[in-house]
N, C-alpha and C positions, 0 to 999 in steps of 0.2 A: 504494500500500500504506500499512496503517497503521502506524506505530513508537509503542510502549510504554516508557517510560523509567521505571527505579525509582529510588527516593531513600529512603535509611534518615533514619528521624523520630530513631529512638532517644538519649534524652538519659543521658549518665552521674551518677550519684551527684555531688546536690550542685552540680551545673552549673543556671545560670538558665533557665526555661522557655523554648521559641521563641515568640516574637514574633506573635501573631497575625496572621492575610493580611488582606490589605484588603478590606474589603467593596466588590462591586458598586454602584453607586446603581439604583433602580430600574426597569428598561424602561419606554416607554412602552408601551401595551395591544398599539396598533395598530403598534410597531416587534418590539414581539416575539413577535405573531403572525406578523409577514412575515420577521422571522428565521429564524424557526420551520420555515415554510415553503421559504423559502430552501434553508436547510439539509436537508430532508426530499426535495425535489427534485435537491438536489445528489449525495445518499446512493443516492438508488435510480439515478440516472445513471451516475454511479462506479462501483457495486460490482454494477450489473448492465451493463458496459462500452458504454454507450452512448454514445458522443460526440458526436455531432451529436444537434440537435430541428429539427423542423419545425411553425410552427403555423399555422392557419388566419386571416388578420390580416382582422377585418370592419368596422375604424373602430369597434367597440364595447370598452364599456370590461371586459369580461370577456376577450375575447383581449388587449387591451390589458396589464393587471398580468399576464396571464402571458405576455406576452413579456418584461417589464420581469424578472419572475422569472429567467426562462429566461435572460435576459443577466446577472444579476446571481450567477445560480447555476454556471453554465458559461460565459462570456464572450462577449461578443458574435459572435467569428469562426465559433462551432460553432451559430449560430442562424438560423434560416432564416424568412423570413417569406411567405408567401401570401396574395394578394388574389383573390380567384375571384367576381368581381361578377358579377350577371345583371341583369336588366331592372328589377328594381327596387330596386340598390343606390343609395344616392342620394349625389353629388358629395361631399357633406360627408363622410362615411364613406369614400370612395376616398383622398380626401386627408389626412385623420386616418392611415388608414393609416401610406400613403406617408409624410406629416411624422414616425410614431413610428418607423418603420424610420430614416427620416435620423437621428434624434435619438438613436438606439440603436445606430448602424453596425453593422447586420446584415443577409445578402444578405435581397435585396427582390425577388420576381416577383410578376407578374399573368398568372393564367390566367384567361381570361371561362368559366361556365361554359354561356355562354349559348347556342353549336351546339350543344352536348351538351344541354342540356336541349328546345332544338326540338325534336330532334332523338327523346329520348325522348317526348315529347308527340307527335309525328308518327306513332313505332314504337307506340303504344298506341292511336293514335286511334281504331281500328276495335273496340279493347278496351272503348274509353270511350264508344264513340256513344250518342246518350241521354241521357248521365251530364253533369249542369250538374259546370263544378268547384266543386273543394274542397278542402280539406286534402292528398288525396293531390299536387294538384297545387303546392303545396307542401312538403310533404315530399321529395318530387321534388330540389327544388334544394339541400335539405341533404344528399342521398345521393350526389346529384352532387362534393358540395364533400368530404366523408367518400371517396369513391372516388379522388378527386385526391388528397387527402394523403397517402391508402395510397399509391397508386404511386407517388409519391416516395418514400416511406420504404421500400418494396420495391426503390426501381431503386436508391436510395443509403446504404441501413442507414440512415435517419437514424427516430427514435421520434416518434411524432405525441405531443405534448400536446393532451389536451381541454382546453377552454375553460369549460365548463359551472360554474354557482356553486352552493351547496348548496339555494337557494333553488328555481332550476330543477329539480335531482333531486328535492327533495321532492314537489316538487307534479307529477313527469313532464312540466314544461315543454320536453321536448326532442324530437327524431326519434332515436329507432333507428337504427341503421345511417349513421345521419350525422350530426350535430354529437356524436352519444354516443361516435363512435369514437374510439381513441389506446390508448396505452400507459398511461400516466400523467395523471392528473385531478388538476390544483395547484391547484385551490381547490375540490374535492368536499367541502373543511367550513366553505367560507366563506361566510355568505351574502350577498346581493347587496348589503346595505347596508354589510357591511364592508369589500365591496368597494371603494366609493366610500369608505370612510375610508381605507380600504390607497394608494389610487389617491393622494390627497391628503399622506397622510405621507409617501410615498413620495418625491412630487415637494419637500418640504422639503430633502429629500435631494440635489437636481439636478431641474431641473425636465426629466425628460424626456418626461412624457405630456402631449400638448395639450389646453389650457382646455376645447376643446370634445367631444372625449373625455369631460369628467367632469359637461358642461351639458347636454349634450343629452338627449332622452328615449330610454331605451331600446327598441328594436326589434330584432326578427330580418330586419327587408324583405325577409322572401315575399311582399308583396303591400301594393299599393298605400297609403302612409299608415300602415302597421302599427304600432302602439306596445303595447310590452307591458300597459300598465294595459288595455289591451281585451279580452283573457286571463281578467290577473291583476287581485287588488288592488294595487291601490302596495303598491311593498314599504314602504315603511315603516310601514303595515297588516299585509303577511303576514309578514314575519319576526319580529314580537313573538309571534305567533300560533303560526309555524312553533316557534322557541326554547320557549316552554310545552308543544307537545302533543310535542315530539321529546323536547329534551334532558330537560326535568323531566317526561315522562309524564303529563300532567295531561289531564281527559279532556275533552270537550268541554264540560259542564255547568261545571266547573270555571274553564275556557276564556269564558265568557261570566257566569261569577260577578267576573271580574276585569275584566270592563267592556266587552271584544270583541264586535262587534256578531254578533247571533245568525246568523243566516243567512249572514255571513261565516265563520263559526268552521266551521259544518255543513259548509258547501263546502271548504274547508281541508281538512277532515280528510278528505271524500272520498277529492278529489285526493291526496292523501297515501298514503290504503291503497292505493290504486288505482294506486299507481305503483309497486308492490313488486317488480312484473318488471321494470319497466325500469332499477330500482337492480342490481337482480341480473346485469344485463347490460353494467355501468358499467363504464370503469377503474379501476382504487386510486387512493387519491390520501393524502394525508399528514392524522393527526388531530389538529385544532389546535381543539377545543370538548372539552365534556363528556360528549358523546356524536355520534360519528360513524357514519355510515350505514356494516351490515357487521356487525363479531361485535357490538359493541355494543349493536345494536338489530335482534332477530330477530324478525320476523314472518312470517307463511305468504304464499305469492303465494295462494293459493285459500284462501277457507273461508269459512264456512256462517254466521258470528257473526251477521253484520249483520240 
């Protein structure tokens, strides 16, 4: 519960002013965004009586700061971590894991979710004959790892946090039904490059995220070699891009009069309208920009503009 404490200011006739309070000195950017954060994570756990979290841990640096959060917000003993590798998580990512849970003292499993996905590949096969794969078989493995979280958090009350950065929601970088699931989205307004700054200030702090957590190239490994610039553009291409056409409204012409290269900007903003249902299917997550996806920024899932 919260306690409220009054203090009368009131000075009598002739008595000398009070003493001015001390000023703060000024946060750093990136300390009091993850304050922010902190804070806004901590609020909706508390006062929507959640004690325990459960998150999905992939050796990437996006479940990464939100475990880091998640301990920082609620303590390490109420944090639960998940490794759910299949066939092509690769070593480094296992162990990244593993090394962040030690460095975080918070309980640690591995579920492979790799029968369960044979297994649904096997139960489809005669669905799929013909069909070279693709994506769906992809997707596949993130529904799987979305279904495991659930049932933990079904068999022990505990709330799944998504992982997901603002950079992915914008552009629908994500699966449906699996890495988009959870409770609560700690970084739905952060994008992926602040994330690596968050990751970094962070560790000034106590260095508890490993070096190669924050080196390596990012991937979801579905599939063989996968790195996100094969998608996407570098973010440090999409998110100048993403911050103009989101937070300041600026329209694409606008968007390639400030030097963005054209053909990147046109595909940007696609990706962008084109993801308007799967924002709408998102968890909440805490507003730390100037506009976050939500009342801030409404637009239609269907319509006829384009």
């Amino acid at each position: 519960s919260e306690e409220v404490e009054a203090t009368d200011t009131r000075r009598s006739a002739g008595e000398a002013p009070l003493p001015a309070p001390p000023v703060a000195a000024a946060l750093d950017p990136d300390e009091e965004i993850y304050r922010a954060i902190v804070l806004g994570t901590r609020d909706y756990l508390v006062k929507n009586d959640f004690a325990e979290v459960v998150i999905g841990l992939s050796g990437g640096i996006d479940s990464t700061l939100v475990a880091v959060i998640a301990v920082d917000a609620s303590g390490a003993e109420n944090v639960h971590g998940v490794s759910m590798p299949s066939r092509y998580s690769s070593d480094h990512s296992r162990s990244d894991a593993a090394l962040l849970a030690e460095n975080l003292g918070i309980d640690y499993r591995t579920i492979a979710i790799e029968p369960a996905h044979a297994a649904a590949l096997e139960m489809l096969s005669p669905s799929f004959d013909g069909r070279d794969p693709d994506l769906t078989e992809e997707n596949l493995q993130s529904r799987l790892r979305g279904l495991t979280l659930m049932a933990l958090s079904n068999k022990f009350g505990w709330i799944v946090l998504s992982t997901g950065n603002k950079s992915e929601v914008a552009v629908g970088y994500a699966t449906l039904y699996g890495d988009t699931i959870g409770g609560y989205s700690v970084l739905k307004d952060v994008y992926k490059t602040r994330v690596y700054d968050l990751c970094r200030w962070r560790n000034t702090q106590g260095h508890v995220i490993p070096e190669g957590v924050i080196t390596k190239s990012p991937s979801a490994e579905l599939r063989p070699d996968q790195r996100d610039d094969q998608s996407l553009p570098p973010y440090d291409v999409l998110d100048p891009i993403l911050e103009g056409y989101i937070e300041h409204d600026r329209t694409v012409g606008e968007l390639i009069a400030h030097g963005h290269d054209p053909e990147t900007v046109r595909r940007v903003a696609r990706l962008v309208d084109g993801a308007e249902y799967k924002r709408r299917q998102s968890p909440i997550g805490v507003k730390v920009s100037a506009k976050a996806f939500g009342k801030d920024r409404r637009l239609p899932i269907t319509n006829g503009y384009r």
